[in-house]
N, C-alpha and C positions, 0 to 999 in steps of 0.2 A: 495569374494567380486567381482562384477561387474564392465565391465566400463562401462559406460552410452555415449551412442555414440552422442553429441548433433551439429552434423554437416547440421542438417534439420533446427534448429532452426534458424528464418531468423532473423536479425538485428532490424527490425521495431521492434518483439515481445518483443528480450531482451531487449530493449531499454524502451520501455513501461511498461515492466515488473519491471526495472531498478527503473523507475523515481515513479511510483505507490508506492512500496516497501519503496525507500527512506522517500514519503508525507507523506505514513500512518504511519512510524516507527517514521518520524518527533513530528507527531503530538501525536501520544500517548506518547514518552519520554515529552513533552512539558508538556500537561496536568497532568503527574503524578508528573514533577517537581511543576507545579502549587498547587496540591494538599501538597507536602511537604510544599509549603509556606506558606499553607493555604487561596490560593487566590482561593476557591472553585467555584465560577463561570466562572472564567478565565479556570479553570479545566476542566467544564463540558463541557464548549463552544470548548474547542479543542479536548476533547475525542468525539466528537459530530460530530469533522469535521473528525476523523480518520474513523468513522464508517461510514459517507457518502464517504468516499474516497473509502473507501473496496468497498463498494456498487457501486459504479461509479467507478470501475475497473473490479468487475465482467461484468459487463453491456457491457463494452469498450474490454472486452475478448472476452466474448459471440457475441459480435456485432460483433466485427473486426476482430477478427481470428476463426472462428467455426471450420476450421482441424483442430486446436491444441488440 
């Protein structure tokens, strides 16, 4: 086992990293409760916003931090 040395890692990143994580983990538990409900459009409208959230974190990655 390794240790992974993460003392480079600046505060902006994990903190972005942080709150991204949290949205998109938000929104798909959200939707797949909706789906138990059976409120299927409710569902599709939040799994909808998880996969623009991935998208516009990659983008906000790629944009704002290119060394990492």
């Amino acid at each position: 086992m390794v240790i992974t040395d993460i003392s480079h890692v600046s505060p902006a990143f994990f903190i972005t990293g942080a709150i991204f994580i949290l949205l998109i983990g938000s929104l798909l538990s959200w939707g797949v409760l909706s789906f138990f409900q059976q409120k299927v459009r409710k569902g599709l409208w939040l799994l909808a916003g998880a996969v623009i959230s991935l998208a516009a974190m990659v983008f906000v990655f790629n944009t704002w931090f290119p060394e990492a």
